[in-house]
C-alpha positions as CSV (number, residue, x, y, z in Angstrom):
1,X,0.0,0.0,0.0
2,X,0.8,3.5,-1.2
3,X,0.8,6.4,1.2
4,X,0.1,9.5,-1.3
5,X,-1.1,11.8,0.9
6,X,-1.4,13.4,4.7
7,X,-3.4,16.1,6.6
8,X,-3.1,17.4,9.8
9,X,-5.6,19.5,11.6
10,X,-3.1,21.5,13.3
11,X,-3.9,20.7,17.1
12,X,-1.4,19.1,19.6
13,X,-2.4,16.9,22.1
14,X,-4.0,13.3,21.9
15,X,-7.4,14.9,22.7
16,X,-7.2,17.5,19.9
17,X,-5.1,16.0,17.4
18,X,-6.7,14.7,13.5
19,X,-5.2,13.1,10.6
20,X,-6.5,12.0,7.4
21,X,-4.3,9.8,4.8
22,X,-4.7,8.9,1.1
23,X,-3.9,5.5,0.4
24,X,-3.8,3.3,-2.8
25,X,-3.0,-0.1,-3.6
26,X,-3.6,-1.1,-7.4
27,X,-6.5,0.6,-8.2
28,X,-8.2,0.8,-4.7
29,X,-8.2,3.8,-3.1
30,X,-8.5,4.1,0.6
31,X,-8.8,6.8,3.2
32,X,-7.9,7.2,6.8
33,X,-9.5,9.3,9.5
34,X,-7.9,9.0,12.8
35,X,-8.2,10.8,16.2
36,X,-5.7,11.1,19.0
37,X,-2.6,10.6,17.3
38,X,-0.2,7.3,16.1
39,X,-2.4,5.8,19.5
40,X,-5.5,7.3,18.7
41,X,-8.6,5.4,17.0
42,X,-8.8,5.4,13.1
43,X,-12.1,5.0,10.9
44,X,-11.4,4.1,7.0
45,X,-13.0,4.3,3.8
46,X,-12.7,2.7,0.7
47,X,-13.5,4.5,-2.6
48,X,-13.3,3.3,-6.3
49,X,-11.3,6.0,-7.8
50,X,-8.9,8.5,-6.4
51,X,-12.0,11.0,-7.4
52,X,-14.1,9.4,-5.3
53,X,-11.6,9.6,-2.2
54,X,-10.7,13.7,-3.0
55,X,-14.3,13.9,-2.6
56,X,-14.6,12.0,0.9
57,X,-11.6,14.0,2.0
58,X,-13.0,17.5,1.3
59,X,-16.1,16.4,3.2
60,X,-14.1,15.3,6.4
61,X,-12.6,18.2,6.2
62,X,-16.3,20.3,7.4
63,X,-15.3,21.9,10.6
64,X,-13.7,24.4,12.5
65,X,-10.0,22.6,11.9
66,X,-7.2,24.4,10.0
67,X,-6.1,21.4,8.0
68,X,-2.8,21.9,6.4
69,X,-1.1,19.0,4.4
70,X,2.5,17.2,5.4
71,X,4.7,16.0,3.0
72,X,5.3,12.6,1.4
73,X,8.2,11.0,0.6
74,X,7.8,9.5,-2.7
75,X,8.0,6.3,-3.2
76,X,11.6,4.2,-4.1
């Protein structure tokens, strides 16, 4: 699996802090919503097309959150 992208909400703290990750493998594309850090609780989706998981992305990000995207590495 493909890590292609990351966002942050911006917030320190186990209590406060979001991420959201765009994944593919092949041509499944999959999308991670987690709360509370590398230790906090995760909810993921899987979409058809990367389209598909843009969309469910831009919808997570509803809220009063700053979201700001991290850097990848790209792949070797």
């Amino acid at each position: 699996m493909e890590q292609r992208k990351h966002w942050w909400n911006g917030k320190w703290g186990r209590l406060a802090r979001k991420d959201i990750y765009l994944r593919t493998n092949g041509d499944q594309w999959y999308v991670e919503q987690r709360a509370g850090g590398s230790d906090g609780a995760s909810h993921f989706f899987e979409c058809d097309s990367e389209d598909a998981a843009l969309d469910m992305i831009r919808a997570l990000f509803n809220g009063p959150d700053d979201w700001r995207e991290l850097s990848v590495r790209p792949p070797r």
